[in-house]
C-alpha positions in Angstrom: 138.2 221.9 170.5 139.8 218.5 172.3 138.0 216.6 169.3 139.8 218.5 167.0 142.9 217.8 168.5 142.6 214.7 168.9 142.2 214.0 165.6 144.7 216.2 164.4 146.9 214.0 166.7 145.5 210.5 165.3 146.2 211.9 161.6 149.7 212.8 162.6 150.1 209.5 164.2 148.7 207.4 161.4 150.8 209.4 158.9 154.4 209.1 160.6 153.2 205.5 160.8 152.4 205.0 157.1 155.7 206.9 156.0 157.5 203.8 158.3 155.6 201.1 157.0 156.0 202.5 153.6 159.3 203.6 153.4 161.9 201.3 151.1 163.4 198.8 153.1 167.4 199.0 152.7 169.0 195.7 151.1 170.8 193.4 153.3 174.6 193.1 152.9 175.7 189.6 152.8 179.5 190.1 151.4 181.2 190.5 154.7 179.3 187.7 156.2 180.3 185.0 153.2 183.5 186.5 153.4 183.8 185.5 157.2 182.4 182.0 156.9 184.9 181.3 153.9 188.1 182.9 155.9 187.4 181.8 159.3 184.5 179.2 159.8 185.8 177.2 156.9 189.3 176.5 157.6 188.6 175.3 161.1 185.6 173.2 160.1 188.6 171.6 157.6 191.3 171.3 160.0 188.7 169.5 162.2 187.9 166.9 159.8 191.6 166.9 159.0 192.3 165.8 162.9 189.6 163.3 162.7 190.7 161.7 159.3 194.4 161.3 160.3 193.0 159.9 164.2 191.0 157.5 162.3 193.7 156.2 159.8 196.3 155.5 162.7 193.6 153.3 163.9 194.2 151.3 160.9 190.1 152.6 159.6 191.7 153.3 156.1 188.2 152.1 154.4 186.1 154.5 156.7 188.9 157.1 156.2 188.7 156.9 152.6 184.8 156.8 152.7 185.0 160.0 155.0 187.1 161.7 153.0 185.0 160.9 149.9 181.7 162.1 151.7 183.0 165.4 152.8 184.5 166.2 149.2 181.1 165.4 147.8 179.7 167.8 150.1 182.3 170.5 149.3 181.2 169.9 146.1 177.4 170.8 146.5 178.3 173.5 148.5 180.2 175.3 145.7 177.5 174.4 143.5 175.1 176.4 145.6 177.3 178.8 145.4 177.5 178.8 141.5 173.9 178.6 141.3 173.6 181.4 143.5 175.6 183.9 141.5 174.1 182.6 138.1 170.6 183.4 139.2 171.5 186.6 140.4 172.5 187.5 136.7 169.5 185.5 135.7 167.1 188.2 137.6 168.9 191.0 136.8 168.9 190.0 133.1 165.1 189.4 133.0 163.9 192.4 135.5 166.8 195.2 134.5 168.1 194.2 131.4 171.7 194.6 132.2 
């Protein structure tokens, strides 16, 4: 009789186990987070560099200014492009695996 229930209990475990490993995880939601970074994080990281640039050009470091200025464009630039390339192979996939 104990055996019995024992493995009725085992089976009952094992089940609820397999219906948690098996269920369909849910899809992370990154909107509100890119949103964040792009209201808040970005500005400051800006003003920053901003603070440094015009600290640096009183100085009379125009060349490293300049050089500064042209680096962290550059690096905006890639950035975006991530970005692009992001949202273009999200299309990409659902045009090859859903046909939309």
């Amino acid at each position: 009789m104990i055996a019995i229930e024992l493995v009725t209990q085992a089976t009952d475990a094992l089940s609820s186990a397999w219906s948690i490993v098996a269920a369909e995880p849910e899809p992370i939601k990154t909107d509100n987070i890119v949103k964040f970074f792009a209201s808040k994080i970005a500005p400051i990281l800006l003003a920053v560099l901003g603070v440094i640039f015009i600290g640096r050009a009183s100085k009379g470091e125009v060349s490293k200014v300049l050089t500064s200025s042209a680096i962290a464009i550059i690096g905006l630039g890639f950035i975006a492009g991530a970005g692009v390339l992001f949202v273009l192979g999200d299309a990409l996939v659902k045009l090859m695996f859903t046909g939309e």
